[in-house]
C-alpha positions in Angstrom: -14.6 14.0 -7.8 -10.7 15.4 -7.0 -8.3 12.2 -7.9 -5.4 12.6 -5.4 -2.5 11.5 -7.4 0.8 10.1 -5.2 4.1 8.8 -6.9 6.5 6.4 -5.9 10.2 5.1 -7.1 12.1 2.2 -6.0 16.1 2.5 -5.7 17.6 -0.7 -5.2 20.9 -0.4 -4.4 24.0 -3.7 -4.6 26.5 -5.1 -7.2 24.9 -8.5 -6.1 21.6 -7.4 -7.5 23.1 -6.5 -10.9 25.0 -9.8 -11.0 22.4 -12.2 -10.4 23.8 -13.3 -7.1 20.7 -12.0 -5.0 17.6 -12.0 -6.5 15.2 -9.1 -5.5 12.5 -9.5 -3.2 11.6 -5.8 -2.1 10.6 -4.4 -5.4 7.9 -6.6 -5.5 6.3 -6.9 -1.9 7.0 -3.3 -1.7 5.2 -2.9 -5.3 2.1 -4.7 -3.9 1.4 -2.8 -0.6 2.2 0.7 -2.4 -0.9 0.0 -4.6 -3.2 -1.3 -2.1 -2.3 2.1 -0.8 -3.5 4.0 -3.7 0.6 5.3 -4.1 1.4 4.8 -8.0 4.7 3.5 -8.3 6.4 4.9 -11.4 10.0 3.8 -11.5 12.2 1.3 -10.6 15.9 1.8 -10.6 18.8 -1.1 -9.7 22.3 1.0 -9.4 25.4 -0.6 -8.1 27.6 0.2 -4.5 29.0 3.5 -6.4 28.3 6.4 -4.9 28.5 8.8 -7.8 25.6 6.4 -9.5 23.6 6.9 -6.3 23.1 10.1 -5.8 22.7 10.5 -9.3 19.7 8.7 -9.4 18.3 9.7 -5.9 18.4 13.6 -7.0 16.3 12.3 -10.1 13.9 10.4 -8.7 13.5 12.7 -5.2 12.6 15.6 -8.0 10.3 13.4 -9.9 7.9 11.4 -7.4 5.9 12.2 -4.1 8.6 9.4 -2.4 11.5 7.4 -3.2 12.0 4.3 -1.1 15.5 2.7 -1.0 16.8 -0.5 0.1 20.2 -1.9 0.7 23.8 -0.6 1.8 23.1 0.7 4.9 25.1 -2.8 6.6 28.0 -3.0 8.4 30.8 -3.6 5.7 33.0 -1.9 3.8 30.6 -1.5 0.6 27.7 -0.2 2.4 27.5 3.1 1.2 24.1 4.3 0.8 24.5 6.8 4.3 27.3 8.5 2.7 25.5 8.8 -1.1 22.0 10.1 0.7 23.9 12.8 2.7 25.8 13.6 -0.6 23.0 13.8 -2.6 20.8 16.2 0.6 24.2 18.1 1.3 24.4 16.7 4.5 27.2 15.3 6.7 26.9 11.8 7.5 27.5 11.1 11.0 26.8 8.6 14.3 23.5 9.3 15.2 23.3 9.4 18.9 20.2 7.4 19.4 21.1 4.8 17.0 24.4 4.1 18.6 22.2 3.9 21.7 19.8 1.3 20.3 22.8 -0.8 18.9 25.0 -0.9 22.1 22.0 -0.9 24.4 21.4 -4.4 22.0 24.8 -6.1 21.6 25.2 -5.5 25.2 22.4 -8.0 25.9 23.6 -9.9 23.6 27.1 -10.3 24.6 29.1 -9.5 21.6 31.5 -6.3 21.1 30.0 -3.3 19.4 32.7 -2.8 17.2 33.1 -0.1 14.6 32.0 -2.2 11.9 28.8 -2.3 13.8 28.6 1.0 14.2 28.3 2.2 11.2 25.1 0.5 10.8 24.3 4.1 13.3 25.7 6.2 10.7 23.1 8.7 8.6 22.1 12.0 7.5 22.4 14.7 10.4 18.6 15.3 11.4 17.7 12.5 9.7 14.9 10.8 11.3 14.9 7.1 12.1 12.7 3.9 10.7 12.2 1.6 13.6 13.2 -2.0 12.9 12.0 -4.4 15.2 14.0 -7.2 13.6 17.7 -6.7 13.4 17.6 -3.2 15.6 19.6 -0.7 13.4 17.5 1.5 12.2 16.5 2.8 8.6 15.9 6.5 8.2 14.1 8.9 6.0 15.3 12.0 4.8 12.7 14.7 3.2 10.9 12.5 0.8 13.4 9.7 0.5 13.0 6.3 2.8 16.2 4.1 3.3 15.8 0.9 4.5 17.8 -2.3 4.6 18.6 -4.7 1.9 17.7 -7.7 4.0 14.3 -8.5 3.1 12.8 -9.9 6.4 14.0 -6.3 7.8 13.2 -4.6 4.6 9.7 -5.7 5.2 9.3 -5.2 8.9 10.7 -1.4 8.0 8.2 -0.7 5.2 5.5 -1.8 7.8 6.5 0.9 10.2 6.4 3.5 7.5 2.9 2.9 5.5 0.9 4.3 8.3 2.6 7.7 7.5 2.5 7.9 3.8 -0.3 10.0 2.0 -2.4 8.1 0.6 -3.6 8.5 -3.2 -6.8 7.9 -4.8 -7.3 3.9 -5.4 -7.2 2.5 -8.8 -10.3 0.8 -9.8 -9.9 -2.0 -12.3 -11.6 -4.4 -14.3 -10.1 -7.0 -17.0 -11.9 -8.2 -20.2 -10.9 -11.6 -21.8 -10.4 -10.9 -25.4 -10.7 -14.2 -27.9 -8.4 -12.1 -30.3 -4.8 -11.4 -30.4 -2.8 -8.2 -29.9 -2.2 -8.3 -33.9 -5.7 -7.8 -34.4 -7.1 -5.8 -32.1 -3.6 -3.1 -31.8 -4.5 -0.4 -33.7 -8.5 -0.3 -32.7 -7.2 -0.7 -29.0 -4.9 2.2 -29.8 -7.9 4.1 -30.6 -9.7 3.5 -27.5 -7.3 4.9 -25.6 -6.7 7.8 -27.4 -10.3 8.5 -27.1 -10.1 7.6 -22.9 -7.2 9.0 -22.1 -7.7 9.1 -17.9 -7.9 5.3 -17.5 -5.2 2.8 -18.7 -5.6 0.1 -21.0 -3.4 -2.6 -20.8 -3.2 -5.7 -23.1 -1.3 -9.0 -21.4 -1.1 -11.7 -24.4 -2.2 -15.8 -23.9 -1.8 -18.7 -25.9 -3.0 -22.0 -24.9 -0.9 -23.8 -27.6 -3.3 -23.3 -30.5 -4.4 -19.6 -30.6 -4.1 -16.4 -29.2 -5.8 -14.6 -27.2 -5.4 -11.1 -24.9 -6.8 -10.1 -21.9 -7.6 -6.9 -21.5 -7.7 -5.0 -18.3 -8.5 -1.1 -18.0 -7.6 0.7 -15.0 -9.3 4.3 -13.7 -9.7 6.4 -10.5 -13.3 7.7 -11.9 -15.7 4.5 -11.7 -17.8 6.3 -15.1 -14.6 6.5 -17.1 -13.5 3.2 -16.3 -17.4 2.1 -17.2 -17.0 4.4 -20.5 -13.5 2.6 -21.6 -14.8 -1.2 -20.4 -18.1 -0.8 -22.5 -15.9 0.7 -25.7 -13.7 -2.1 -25.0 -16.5 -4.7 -25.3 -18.0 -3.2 -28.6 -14.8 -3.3 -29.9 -15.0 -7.0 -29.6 -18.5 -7.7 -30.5 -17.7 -6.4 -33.5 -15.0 -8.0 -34.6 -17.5 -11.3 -33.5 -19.6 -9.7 -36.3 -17.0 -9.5 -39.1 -15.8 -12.6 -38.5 -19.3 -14.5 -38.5 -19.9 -12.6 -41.1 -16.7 -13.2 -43.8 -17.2 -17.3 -42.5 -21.3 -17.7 -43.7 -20.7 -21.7 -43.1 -21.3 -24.6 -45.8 -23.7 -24.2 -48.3 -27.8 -25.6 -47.9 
């Protein structure tokens, strides 16, 4: 069986992400619906409101991965540059898009309030770009090639990344299965290291415990191919029978 193998990266963009004033809540709800959609996400990047830094790390990552999803700076203010860094980094000009200037001063208008030009430049994107709907705030996101801007906000960060799942391609799902391991990553390292040498299409990762007397690991191998991950799991569990064995056997008890 064909794996079908889809990438991801997440650019978050905001000084107030870097300073610790806002703490992120996109990476991770994003994080969590790309896998249940079989999409391996591969990068994560946090870059401040520079433009020079943005498109530096969009034309990366838009090289690197099937998609790169972006959140934040597309607002009304001053320091809401992400429109004019995505056209930068496409070669585009950034402009009013006519239907999004619609949408907004269709909306203000029933709400009463002037559509200033602060507010309009929440319409402002990549010519041809095409739009993400957002059913929560109105001004829309907008996807370029293979990139996905969306708003910083994360009630309309997650309404936007709604609209656009349906659309992605979806990759092969990772099957995974975790083995609690009585013994800690000091003594099982270099035999674990070997095991994965010796599987190298699944993933074997090793997450640390310690209930306040000993350690212990738990061990959790991941695979498209259900006879690889099968192949790993049951190497996994020798691997720990017999270090059972050695032990009982260098600790014989008390004498008769």
């Amino acid at each position: 069986m064909t794996s079908t193998i889809v990438t991801a990266a997440i650019l978050a963009i905001g000084d107030e992400l870097l300073s610790g004033r806002t703490k992120d809540k996109n990476i991770g709800h994003l994080a969590d619906l790309l896998l249940l959609s079989g999409v391996d996400l591969k990068e994560v990047r946090i870059v401040a409101d520079e433009q020079d830094a943005i498109v530096e790390a969009l034309n990366a990552l838009r090289k690197r991965y099937t998609y790169v999803f972006t959140s934040g700076g597309i607002g009304p203010t001053h320091d809401d540059i992400t429109a004019d860094a995505v056209s930068a980094a496409f070669g585009l000009p950034c402009e009013h898009d006519a239907e999004a200037m619609r949408l907004l001063a269709d909306m203000y208008k029933r709400r009463e309030m002037e559509f200033t030009e602060a507010r309009q430049r929440m319409a402002r994107m990549p010519k041809g770009a095409r739009h993400i709907a957002n059913p929560v705030s109105t001004a829309p996101g907008f996807i370029v090639e293979n990139v996905y801007v969306m708003a910083g906000v994360p009630q309309v960060f997650q309404a936007m990344v709604d609209n656009i799942l349906p659309e992605l391609q979806k990759g092969s799902h990772l099957l995974t299965r975790s083995l609690p391991c009585p013994y800690g990553e000091g003594d099982i390292g270099t035999l674990l290291g070997a095991i994965q040498k010796a599987h190298p299409e699944t993933s074997i990762g090793s997450y640390p415990k310690y209930d306040g007397q000993r350690f212990s690991t738990e061990l959790v191998v991941r695979a498209r191919d259900e006879a690889k991950l099968d192949a790993a799991a049951n190497t996994i569990s020798d691997m720990i029978r017999g270090l059972d064995a050695a032990r009982a056997g260098s600790n014989p008890g008390p004498e008769a």
